[in-house]
C-alpha distance (Angstrom), angle and dihedral (degrees) to the residues before:
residue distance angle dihedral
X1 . . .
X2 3.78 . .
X3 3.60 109.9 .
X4 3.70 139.6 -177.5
X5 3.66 129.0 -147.9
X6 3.84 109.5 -160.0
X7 4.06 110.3 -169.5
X8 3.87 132.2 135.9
X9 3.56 84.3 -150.3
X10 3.83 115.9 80.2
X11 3.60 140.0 129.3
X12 3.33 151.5 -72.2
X13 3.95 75.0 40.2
X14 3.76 104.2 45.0
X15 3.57 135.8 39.6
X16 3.75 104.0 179.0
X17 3.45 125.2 129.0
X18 3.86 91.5 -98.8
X19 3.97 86.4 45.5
X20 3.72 86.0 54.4
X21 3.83 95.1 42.0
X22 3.99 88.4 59.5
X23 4.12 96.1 45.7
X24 3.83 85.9 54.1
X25 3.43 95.9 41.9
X26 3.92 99.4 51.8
X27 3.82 91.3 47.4
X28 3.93 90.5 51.5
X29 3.86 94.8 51.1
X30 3.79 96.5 44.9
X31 3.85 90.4 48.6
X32 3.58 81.6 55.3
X33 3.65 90.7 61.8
X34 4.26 91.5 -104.5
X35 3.69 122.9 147.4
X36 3.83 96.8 -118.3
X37 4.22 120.2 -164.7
X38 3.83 113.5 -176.8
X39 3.73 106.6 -150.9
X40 4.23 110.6 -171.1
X41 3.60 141.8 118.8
X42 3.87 140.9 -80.2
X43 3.61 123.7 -120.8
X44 3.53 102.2 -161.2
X45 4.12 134.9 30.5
X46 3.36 97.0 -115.0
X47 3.85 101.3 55.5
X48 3.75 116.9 109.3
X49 3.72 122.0 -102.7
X50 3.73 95.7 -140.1
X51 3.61 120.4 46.5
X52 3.28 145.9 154.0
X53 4.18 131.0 -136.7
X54 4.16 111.5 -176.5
X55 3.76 92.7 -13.7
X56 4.01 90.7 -57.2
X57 3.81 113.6 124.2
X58 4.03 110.2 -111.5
X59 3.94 111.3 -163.0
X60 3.96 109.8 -174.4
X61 3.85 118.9 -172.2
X62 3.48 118.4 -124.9
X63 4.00 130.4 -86.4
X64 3.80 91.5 -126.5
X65 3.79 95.5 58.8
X66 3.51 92.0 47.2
X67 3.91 86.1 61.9
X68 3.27 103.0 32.0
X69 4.03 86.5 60.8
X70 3.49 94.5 38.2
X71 3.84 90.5 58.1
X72 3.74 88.3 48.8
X73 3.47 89.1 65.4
X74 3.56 102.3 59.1
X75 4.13 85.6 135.3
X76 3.78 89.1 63.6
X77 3.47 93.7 54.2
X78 3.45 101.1 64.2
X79 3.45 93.7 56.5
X80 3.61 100.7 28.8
X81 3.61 112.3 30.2
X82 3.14 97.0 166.1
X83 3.80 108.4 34.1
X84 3.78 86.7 60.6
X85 3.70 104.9 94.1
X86 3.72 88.7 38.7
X87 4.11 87.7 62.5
X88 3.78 95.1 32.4
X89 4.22 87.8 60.3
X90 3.87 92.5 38.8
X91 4.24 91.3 55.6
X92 3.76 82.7 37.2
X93 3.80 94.6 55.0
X94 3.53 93.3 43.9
X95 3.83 98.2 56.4
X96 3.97 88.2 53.4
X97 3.97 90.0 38.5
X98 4.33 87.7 57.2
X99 4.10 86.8 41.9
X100 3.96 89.1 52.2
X101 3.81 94.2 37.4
X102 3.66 89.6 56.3
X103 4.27 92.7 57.3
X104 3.82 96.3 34.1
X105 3.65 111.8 25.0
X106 3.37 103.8 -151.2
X107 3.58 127.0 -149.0
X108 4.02 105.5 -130.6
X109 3.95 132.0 -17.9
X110 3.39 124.9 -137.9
X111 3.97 122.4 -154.7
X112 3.87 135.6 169.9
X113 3.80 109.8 -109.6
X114 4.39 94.5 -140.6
X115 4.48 83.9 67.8
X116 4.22 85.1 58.9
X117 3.75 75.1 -141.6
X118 4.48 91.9 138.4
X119 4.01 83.6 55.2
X120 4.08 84.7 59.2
X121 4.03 91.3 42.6
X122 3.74 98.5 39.7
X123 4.27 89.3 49.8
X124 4.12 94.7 42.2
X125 3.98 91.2 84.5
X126 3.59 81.5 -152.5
X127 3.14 90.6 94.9
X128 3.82 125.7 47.3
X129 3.80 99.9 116.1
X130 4.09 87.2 67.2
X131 3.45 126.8 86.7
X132 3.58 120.7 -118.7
X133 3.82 118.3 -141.8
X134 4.25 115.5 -176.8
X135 3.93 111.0 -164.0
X136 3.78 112.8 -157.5
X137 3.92 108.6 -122.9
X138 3.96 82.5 173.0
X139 3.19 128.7 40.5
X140 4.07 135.8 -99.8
X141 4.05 86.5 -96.8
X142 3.43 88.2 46.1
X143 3.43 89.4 55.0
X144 4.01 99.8 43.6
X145 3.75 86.8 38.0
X146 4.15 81.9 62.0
X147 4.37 81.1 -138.8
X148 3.87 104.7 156.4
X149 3.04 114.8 -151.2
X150 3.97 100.8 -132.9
X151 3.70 113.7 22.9
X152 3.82 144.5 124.5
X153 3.91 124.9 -129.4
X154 3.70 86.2 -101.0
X155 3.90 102.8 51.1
X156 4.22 95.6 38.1
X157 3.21 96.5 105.6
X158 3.61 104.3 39.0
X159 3.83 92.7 43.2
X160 3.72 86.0 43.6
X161 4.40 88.5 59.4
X162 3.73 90.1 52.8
X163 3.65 96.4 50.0
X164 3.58 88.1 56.1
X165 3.65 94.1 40.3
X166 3.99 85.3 56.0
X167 4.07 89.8 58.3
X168 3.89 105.1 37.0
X169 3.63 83.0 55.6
X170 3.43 106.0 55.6
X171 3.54 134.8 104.7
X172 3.76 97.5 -145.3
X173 3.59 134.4 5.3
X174 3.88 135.1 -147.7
X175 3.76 127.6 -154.0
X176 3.88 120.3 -169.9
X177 3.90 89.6 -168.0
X178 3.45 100.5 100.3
X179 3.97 103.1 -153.8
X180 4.10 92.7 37.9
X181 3.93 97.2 103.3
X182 3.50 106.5 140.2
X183 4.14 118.5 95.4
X184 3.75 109.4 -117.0
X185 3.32 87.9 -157.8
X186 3.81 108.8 60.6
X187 3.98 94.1 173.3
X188 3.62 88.9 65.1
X189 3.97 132.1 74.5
X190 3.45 95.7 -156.5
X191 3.59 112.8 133.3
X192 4.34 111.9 -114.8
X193 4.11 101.3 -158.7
X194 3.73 115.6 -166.9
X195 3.85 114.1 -149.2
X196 3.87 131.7 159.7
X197 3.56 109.6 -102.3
X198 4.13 119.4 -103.9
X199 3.95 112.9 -96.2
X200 3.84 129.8 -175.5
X201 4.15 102.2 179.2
X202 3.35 122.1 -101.8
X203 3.82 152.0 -68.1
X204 4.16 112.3 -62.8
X205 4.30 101.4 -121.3
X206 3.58 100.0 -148.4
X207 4.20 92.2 -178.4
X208 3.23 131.4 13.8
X209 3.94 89.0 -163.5
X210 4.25 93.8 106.0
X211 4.04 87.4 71.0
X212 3.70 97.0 67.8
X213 3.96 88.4 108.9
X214 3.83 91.0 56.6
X215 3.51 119.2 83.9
X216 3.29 128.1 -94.1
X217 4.18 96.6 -114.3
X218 3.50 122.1 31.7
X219 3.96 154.5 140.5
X220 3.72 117.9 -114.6
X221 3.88 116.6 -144.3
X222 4.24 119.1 168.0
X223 3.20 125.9 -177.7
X224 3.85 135.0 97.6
X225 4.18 114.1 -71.1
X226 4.00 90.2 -98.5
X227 3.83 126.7 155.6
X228 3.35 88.8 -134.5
X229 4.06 97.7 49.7
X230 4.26 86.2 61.6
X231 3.07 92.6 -123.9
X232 4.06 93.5 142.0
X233 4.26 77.5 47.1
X234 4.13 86.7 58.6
X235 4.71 81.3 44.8
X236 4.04 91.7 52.5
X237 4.32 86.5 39.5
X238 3.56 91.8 44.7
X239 4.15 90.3 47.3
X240 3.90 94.3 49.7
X241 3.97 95.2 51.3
X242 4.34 94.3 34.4
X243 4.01 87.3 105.3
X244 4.07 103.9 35.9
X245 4.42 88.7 47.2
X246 4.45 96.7 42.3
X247 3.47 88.7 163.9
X248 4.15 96.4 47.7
X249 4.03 119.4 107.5
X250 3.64 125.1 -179.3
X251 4.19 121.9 -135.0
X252 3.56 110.9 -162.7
X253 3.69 118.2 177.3
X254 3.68 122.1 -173.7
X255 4.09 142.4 99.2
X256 3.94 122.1 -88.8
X257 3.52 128.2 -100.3
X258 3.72 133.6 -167.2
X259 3.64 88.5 -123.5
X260 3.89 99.9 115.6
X261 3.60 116.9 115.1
X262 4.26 111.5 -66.8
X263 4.06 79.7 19.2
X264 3.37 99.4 -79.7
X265 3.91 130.1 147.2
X266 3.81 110.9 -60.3
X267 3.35 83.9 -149.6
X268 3.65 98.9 53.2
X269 4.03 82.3 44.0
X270 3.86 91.7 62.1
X271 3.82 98.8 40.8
X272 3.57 88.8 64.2
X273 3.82 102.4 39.9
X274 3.80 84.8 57.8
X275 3.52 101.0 40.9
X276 3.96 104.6 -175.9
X277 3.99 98.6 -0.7
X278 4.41 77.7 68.7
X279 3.83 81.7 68.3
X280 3.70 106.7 30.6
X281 3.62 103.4 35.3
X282 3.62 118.5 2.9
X283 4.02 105.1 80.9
X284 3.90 107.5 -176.9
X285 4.10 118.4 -169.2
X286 3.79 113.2 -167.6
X287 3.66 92.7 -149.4
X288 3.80 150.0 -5.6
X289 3.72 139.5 -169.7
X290 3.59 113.3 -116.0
X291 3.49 98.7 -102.6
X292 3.72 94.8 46.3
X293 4.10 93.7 51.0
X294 4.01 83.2 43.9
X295 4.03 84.7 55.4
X296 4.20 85.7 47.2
X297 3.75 98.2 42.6
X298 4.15 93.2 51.7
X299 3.87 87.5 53.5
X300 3.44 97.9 56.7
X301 3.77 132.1 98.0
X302 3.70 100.1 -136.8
X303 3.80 130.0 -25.6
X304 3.84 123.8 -135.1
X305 3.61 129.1 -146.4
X306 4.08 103.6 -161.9
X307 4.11 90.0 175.6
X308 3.89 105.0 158.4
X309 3.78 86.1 -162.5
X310 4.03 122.8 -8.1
X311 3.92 130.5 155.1
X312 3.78 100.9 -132.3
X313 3.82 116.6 -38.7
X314 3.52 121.5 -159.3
X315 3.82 103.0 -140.8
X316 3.79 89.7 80.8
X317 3.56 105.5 55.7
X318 3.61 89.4 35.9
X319 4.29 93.0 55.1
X320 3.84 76.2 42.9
X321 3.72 105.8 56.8
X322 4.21 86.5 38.3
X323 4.25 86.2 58.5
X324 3.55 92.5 -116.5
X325 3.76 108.8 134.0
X326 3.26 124.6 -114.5
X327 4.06 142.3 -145.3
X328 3.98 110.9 -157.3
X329 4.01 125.7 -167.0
X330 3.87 111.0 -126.6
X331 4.39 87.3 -125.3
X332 3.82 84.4 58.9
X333 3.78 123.9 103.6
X334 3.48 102.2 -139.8
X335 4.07 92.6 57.2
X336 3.91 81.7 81.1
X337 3.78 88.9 73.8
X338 3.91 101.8 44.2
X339 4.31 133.5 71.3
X340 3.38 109.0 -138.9
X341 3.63 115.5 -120.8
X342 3.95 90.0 18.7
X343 3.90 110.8 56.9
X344 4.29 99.1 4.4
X345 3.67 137.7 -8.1
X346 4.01 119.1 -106.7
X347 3.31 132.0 -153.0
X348 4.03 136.7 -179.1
X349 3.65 110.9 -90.0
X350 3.58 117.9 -103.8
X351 4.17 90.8 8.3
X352 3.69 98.2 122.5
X353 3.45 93.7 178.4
X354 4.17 84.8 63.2
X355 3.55 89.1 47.9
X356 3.82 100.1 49.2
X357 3.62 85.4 47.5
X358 3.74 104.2 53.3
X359 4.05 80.8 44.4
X360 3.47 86.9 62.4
X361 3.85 97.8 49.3
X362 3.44 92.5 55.8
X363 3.75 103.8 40.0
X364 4.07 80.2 51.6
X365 3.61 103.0 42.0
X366 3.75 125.5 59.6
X367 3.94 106.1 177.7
X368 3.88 80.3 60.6
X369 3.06 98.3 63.1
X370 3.26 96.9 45.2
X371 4.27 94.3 52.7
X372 3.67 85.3 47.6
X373 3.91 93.6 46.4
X374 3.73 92.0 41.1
X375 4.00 88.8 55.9
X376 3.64 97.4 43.8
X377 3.92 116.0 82.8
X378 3.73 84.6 42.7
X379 4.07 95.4 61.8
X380 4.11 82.8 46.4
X381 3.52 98.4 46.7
X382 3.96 90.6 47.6
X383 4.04 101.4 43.1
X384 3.09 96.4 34.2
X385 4.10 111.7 43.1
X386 4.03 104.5 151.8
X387 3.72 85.6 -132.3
X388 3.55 102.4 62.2
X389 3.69 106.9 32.4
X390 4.36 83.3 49.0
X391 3.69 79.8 50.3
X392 3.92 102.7 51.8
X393 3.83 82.8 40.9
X394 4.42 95.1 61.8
X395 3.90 80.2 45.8
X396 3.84 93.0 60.2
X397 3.88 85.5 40.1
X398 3.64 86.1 53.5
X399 3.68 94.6 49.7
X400 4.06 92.5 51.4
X401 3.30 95.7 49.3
X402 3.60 96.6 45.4
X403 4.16 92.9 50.3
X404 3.85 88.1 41.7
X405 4.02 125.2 113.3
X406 3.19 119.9 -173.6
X407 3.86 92.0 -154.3
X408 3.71 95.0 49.3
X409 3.98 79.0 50.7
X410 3.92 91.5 59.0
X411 3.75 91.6 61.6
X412 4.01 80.3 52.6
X413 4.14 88.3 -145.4
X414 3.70 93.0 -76.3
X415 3.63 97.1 -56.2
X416 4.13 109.3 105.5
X417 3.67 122.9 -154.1
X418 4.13 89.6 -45.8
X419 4.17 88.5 -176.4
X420 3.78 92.6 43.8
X421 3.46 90.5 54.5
X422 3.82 96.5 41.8
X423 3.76 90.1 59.3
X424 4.01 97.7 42.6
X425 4.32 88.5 50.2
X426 3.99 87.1 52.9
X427 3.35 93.6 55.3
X428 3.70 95.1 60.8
X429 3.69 134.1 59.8
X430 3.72 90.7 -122.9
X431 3.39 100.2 36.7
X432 3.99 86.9 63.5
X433 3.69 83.5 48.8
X434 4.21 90.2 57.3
X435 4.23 86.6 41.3
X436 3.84 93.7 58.7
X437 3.89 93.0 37.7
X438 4.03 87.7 59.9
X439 3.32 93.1 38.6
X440 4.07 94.1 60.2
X441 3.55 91.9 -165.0
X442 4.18 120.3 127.5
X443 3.55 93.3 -158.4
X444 3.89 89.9 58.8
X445 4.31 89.5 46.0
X446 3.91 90.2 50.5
X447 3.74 95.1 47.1
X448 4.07 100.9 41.2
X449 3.84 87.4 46.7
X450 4.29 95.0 53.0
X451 3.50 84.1 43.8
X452 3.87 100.2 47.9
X453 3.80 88.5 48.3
X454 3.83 87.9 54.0
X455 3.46 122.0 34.6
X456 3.87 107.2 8.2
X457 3.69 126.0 86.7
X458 4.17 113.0 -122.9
């Protein structure tokens, strides 16, 4: 099977979970004896177009067309600051997906649905003979809760219409929760596939020297500071046990967002919910190389996943298969995997009281951790053998591309060219009129009007 993995998220450049997802993902399939083509972008000018990344061709687009498009959409920008790279790269990977297609013909492509990237690929027309796989990086309530994952108060709703765009257009969609089942979507027949996500182990820590700055005790929580990640549940947690743990720190490592309430800095959110434990016992890192966050994650006591709804995020079975133990929300993915009070500790998502107390337990009890750390790799290494879930994953391929018909495809299941269209209304005074009417939002109205009477030409 010739497959193609669509992401603008891959290493060396990227260590995100999606970044991450893809590495694993591409090994998996190729071990399974898959034709694997790695289509992403380059960050800088002088990175090679070709590549390769555990004997799986990487093709990166070029810098230049990155910009070049970018500046073409100078329209976009005033609207959607923010959201314009994330187009630009999507119409940029397209065009080089339809040159590759042509010279390999692939079998199926696969793409995140948070890069809006199937919208692109679904409205190229190039294209309809392929098979168009969506993987999940949310989750369904992410989805039907229309939460991007990276936006600003001024792009949500236009980032949120692409996401969506990018699922109802899809010829096949992968879940890597493992009890989300249920189509979100019930107008569509588009199959919804749950699978475990691919994993390969974990960064080798040669010295653990670099965390002398840390603390000596502490929780570990990654993951970008997102409403929906709980990390202001982990703040109010942390605040309830400060005085009962005196010795307990908490490490979080992971970029901003403006996803604190009004859409202001999460960051800026936290610092003043804590007040002085920001300063004295709250150390946040924007972002580490894998081997440094490898050295931070094997120092820590325990690490905490306070997800209020996630797909499957790596930071678990990664604490996991390092013996570190672990506390996992009930909304997150990964808590599919685990047994509480064997392998991990769960707790009901958003119950901070829950959280703060299974905190405490482990802060206070050493032979627990140690059961739960004993148990851990194990439940990893089991559920998650790069083998089999790459395996299960070319059977749902197989089922796609068997069910798929390329002239059903052409009708595109009612929906027609959805990112096409999105770009052609916001280049036209009534266009944005007909975006904020079907977006129903008042915060959109108020913000497209201010910005039509300043910067846009009528």
């Amino acid at each position: 099977m010739r497959i193609c993995l669509a992401t603008t998220e891959f290493p060396p450049f990227y260590s995100g979970g999606i970044s991450t997802y893809y590495r694993n993902l591409c090994r998996g399939l190729a071990d399974n004896g898959c034709e694997v083509c790695v289509l992403t972008r380059a960050c800088d000018a002088a990175d090679s177009r070709e590549d390769s990344y555990d004997n799986v061709c990487v093709v990166r687009t070029r810098p230049t067309e990155l910009r070049e498009v970018t500046e073409s959409l100078a329209f976009v920008r005033h609207l959607a600051p923010m959201t314009t790279r994330t187009i630009a790269s999507a119409l940029v990977i397209t065009a080089e997906l339809i040159r590759l297609h042509a010279q390999e013909r692939f079998d199926i492509v696969e793409s995140p649905e948070i890069q809006c990237l199937n919208s692109a690929i679904h409205d190229s027309g190039g294209l309809n003979d392929l098979p168009k796989v969506v993987a999940l990086h949310g989750s369904h309530a992410t989805i039907s809760r229309y939460d991007p994952i990276e936006c600003d108060n001024d792009d949500r709703e236009i980032c949120r219409q692409l996401e969506r765009s990018s699922v109802l257009s899809a010829d096949g969609i992968i879940t890597s929760t493992p009890n989300e089942t249920v189509p979100w979507d019930v107008d569509r027949s588009v199959p919804i596939c749950p699978v475990l996500p691919p994993f390969s182990g974990t960064v080798v820590c040669k010295s653990v020297d670099a965390n002398a700055s840390l603390p000596e005790t502490y929780a570990l929580v990654v993951g970008r500071l997102q409403s929906w990640k709980g990390i202001a549940d982990l703040a109010d947690a942390f605040k309830i046990i400060a005085k009962s743990c005196p010795d307990l720190h908490v490490v979080s490592v992971g970029a901003d967002t403006k996803t604190g309430p009004g859409g202001q800095s999460m960051r800026v959110y936290l610092e003043r919910q804590l007040g002085e434990l920001w300063l004295s016992r709250w150390h946040w890192m924007s972002d580490l190389s894998p081997s440094r966050l490898a050295s931070v994650r094997q120092g820590a006591l325990f690490a905490v996943c306070p997800s209020r709804w996630e797909s499957f995020g790596y930071s678990v079975p990664e604490a996991m298969y390092d013996g570190i133990p672990v506390i996992v929300s009930s909304g997150a993915g990964s808590a599919g995997i685990v047994h509480h009070g064997k392998d991990a500790l769960v707790f009901a998502s958003g119950n901070c009281s829950q959280l703060g107390d299974k905190m405490t337990r482990l802060y206070q009890d050493r032979d627990l951790r140690a059961r739960l750390a004993g148990n851990s790799r194990s439940t990893v290494a089991q559920q998650l053998d790069l083998r089999a879930t790459s395996a299960a994953r070319i059977e749902i391929y197989r089922r796609i591309i068997s069910r798929f018909d390329s002239e059903r495809r052409n009708i595109g299941y009612g929906i027609i060219r959805p990112f096409t269209q999105l770009l052609t209304c916001m280049q036209s005074t009534e266009g944005r009129k007909r975006i904020v009417k079907s977006f129903r939002a008042q915060e959109l109205v108020n913000e497209l009007a201010r910005k039509t009477r300043k910067r846009m030409p009528h």
